[in-house]
C-alpha positions as CSV (number, residue, x, y, z in Angstrom):
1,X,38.1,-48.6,-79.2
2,X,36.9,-50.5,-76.3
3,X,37.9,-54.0,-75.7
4,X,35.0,-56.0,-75.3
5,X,34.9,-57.3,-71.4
6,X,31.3,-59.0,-72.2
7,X,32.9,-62.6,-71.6
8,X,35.4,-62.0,-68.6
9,X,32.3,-61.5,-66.8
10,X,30.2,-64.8,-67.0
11,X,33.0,-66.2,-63.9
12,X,31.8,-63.2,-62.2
13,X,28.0,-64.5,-62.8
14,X,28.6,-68.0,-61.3
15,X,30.3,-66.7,-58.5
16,X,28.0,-64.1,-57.4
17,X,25.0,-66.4,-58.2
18,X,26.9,-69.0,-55.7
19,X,27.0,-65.9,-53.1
20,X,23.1,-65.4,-53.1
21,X,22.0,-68.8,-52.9
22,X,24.5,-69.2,-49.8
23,X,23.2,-66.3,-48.6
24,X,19.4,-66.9,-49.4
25,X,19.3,-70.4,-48.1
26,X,20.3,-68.8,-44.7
27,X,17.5,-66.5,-44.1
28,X,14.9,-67.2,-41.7
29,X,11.1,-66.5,-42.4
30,X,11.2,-63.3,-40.9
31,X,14.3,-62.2,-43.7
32,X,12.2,-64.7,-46.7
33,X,8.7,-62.4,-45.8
34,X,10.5,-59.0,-45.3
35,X,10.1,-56.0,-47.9
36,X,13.1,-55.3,-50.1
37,X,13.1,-52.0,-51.7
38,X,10.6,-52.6,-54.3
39,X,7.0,-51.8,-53.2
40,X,4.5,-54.8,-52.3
41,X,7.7,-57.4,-52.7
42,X,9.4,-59.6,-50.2
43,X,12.6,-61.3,-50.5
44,X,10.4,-64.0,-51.9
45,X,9.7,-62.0,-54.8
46,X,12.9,-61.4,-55.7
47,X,14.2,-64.4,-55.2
48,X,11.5,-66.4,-57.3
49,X,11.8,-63.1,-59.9
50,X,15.6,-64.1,-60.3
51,X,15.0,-67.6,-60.7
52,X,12.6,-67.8,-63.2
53,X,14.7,-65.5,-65.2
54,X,17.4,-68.4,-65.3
55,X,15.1,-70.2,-67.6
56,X,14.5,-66.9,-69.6
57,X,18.1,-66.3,-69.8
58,X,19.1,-69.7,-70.8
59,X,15.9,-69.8,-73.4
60,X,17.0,-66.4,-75.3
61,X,20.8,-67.3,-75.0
62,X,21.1,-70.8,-76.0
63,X,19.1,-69.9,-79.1
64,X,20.9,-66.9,-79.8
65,X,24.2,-69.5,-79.8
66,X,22.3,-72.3,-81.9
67,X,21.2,-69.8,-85.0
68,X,17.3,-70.6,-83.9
69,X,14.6,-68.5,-84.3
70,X,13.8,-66.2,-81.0
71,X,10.9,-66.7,-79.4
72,X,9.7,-66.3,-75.8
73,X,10.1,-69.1,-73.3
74,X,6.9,-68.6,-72.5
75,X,3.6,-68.4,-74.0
76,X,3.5,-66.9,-78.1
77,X,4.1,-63.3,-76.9
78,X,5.4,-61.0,-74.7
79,X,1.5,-60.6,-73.2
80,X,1.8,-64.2,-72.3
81,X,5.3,-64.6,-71.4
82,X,5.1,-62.2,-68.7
83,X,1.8,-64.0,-67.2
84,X,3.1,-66.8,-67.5
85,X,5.9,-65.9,-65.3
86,X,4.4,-64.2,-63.1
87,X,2.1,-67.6,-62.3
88,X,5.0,-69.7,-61.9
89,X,7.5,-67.1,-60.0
90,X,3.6,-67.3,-57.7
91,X,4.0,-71.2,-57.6
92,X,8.3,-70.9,-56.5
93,X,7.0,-69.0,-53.6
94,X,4.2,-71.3,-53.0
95,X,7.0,-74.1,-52.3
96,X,9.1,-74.8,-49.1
97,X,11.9,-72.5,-49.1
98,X,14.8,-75.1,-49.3
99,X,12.9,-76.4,-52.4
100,X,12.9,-73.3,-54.4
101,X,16.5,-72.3,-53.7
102,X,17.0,-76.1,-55.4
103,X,15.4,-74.6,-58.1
104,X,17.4,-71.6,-58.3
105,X,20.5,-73.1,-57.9
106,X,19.0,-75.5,-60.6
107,X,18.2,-73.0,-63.1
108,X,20.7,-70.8,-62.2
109,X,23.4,-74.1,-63.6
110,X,21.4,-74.9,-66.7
111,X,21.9,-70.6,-67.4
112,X,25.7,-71.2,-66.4
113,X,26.2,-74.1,-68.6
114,X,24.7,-71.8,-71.7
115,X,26.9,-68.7,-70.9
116,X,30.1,-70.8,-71.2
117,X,29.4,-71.9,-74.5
118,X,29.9,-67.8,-75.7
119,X,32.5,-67.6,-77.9
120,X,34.0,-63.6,-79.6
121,X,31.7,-65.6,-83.0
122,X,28.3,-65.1,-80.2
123,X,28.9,-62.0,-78.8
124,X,26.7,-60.3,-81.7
125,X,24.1,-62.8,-82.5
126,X,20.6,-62.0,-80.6
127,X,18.0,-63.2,-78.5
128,X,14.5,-62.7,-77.5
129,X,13.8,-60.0,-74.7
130,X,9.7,-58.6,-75.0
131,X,11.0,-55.1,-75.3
132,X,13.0,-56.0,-78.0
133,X,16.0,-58.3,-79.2
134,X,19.4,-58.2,-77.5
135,X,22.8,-59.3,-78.5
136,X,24.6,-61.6,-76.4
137,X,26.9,-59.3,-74.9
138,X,23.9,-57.8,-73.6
139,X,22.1,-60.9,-71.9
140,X,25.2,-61.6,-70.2
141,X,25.6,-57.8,-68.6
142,X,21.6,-58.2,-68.1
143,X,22.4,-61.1,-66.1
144,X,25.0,-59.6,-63.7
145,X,22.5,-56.8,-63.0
146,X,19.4,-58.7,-62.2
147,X,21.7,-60.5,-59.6
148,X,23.2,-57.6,-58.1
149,X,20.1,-55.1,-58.4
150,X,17.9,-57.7,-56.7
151,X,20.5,-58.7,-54.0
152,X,20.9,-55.2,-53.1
153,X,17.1,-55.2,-53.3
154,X,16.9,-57.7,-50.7
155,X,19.3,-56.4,-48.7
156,X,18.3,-52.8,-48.4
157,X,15.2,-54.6,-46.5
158,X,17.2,-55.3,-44.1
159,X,19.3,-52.5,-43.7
160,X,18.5,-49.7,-45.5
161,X,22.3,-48.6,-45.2
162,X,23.0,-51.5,-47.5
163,X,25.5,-51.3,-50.4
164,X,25.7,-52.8,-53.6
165,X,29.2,-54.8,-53.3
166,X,32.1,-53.4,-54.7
167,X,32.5,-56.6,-57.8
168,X,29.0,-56.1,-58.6
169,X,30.2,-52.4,-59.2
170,X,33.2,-53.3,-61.2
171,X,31.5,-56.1,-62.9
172,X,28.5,-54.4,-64.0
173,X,30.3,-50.6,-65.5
174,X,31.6,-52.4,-68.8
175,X,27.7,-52.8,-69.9
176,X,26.6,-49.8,-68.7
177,X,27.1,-47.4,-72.0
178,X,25.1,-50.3,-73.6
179,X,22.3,-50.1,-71.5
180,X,22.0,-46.3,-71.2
181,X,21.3,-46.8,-75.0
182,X,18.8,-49.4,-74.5
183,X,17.1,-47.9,-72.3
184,X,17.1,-44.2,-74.2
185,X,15.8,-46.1,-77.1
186,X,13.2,-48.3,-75.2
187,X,11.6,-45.4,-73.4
188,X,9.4,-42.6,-74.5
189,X,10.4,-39.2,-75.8
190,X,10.5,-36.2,-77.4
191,X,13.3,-36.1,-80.4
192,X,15.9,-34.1,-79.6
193,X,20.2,-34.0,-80.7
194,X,23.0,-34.0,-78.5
195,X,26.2,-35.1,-77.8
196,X,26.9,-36.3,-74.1
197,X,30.0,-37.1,-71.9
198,X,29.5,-39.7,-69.2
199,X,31.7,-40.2,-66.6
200,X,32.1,-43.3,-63.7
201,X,34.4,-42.7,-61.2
202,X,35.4,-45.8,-58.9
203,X,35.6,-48.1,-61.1
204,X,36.8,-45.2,-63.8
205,X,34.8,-45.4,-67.2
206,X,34.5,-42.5,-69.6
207,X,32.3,-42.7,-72.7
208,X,30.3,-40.7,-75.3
209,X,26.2,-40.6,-75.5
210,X,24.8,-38.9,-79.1
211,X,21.3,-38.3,-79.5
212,X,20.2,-37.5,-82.8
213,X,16.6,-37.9,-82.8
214,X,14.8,-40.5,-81.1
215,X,18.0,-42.9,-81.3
216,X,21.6,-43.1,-79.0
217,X,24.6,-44.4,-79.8
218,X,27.8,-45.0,-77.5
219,X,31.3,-45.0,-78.4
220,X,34.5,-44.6,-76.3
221,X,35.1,-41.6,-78.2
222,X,35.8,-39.1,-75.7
223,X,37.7,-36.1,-77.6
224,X,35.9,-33.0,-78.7
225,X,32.6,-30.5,-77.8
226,X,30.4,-31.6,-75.6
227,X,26.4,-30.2,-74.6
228,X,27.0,-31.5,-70.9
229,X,28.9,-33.9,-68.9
230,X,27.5,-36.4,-66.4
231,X,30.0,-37.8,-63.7
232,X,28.7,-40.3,-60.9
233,X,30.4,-43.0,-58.8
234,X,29.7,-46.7,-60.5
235,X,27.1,-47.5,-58.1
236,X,24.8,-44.4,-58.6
237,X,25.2,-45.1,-62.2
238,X,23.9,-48.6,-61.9
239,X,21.3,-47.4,-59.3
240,X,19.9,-44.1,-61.5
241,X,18.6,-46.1,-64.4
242,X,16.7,-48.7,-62.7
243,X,14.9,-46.5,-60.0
244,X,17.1,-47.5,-56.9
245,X,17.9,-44.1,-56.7
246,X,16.6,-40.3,-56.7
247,X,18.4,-38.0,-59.1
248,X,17.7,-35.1,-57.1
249,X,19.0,-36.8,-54.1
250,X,22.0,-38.4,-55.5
251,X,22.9,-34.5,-56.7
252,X,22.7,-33.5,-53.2
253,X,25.2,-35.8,-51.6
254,X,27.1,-35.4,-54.3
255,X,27.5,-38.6,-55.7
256,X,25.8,-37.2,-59.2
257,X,27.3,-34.2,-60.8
258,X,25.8,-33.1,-64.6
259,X,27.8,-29.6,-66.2
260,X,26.9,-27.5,-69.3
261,X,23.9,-27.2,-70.7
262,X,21.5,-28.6,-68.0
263,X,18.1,-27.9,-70.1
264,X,19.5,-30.0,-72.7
265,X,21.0,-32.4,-70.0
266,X,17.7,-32.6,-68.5
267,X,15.8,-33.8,-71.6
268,X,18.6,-37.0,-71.4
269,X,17.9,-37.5,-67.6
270,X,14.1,-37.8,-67.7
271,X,14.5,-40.5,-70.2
272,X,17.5,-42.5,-68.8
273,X,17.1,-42.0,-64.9
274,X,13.4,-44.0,-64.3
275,X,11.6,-43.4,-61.3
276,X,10.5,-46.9,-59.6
């Protein structure tokens, strides 16, 4: 079985979350208005995005920890949560610049401060996300991610030959079977049955994907027949599911490599690798 790495990573969240606002607070306003990746957003964006989700965090987690009901931070549902954040993420950029990385950092402590109260007892209990509850375990993997996806965001603005660093790689492969699952289960599809082997290589990370249905499961049960294999470096598996990278490109440079029965392979792929 795996052992669970969920809480050796919330050091790794404080220190990269001390990284970005060192690295933030030193842009000028030609860096703070440039484009990142994502269409129609500047590093503002991002920046206020990742902020306002400290109070999300926090919200859903320190709940999850206390036995309370979940509920959004915002608003009654997840229509009104998400305007809501939108309008004040739209009021962070609205600020001076040194002000809103005060309220980052802010945030960003009060979110710190709730992830080292986890104990093993937490790792299971779950909190509010508006596409569905997550366990603790998750929100603290989802946490990691946001930080490094929207750093690299940033940064690939800049310069698109821009990597995502190499302990946001090794930080972020211990959730990932997770959130392939999540993310199957979230999206859209067509039932279909399977039986998957995923591979990371650099950091190294092997584990299983069934699909019976319209449901996945994980496991780090690697023995017997599989319908196809999937092999990628960390960072392309990172990058594939959240639409920072193009399957079809990632096959040609060879960073993506999927064996067996690619029909059947396929089917996985269109639902797990989103296009932004």
């Amino acid at each position: 079985m795996w052992r669970d790495e969920s809480l050796a990573r919330v050091p790794l969240v404080k220190s990269e979350t001390e990284r970005l606002s060192s690295l933030w607070r030193g842009f000028g306003e030609e860096e703070w208005n440039r484009e990142t990746f994502c269409p129609g957003w500047t590093a503002a964006h991002a920046i206020s995005h990742v902020t306002t989700g400290g109070d999300f965090y926090g919200n859903s987690i320190r709940r999850a920890i206390d036995g309370l009901p979940s509920e959004p931070p915002y608003g009654k549902d997840s229509k009104e949560f998400w305007a809501i954040r939108k309008v004040k993420g739209d009021e962070l950029m609205a600020l001076p610049r040194g002000e809103m990385m005060d309220i980052f950092d802010f945030s960003a402590a009060k979110l710190q401060i709730e992830l080292e109260r986890i104990t093993d007892g937490d790792l299971d209990k779950l909190g509010y996300h508006p596409r569905g509850l997550n366990d603790i375990k998750a929100w603290i993997g989802m946490r990691l991610v946001e930080l490094v996806v929207h750093d690299w965001d940033v940064r690939r603005g800049l310069d698109t030959d821009s990597r995502v660093t190499p302990q946001g790689v090794e930080g972020m492969i211990v959730f990932m079977p997770g959130f392939v699952v999540r993310l199957f289960n979230l999206r859209d599809k067509q039932p279909f049955a399977g039986r998957f082997h995923f591979r990371s290589a650099g950091p190294d990370l092997e584990w299983t994907l069934e699909v019976d249905g319209e449901k996945a499961a994980a496991s780090p049960e690697i023995s017997g027949e599989y319908q196809a294999t999937i092999e990628a470096d960390g960072e392309a598996h990172l990058l594939l599911p959240y639409g920072r990278l193009n399957r079809d490109e990632a096959e040609a440079e060879d960073r993506l490599r999927v064996e067996g029965d690619l029909s059947l392979a396929d089917k996985l792929l269109e639902i797990v690798y989103t296009k932004y």
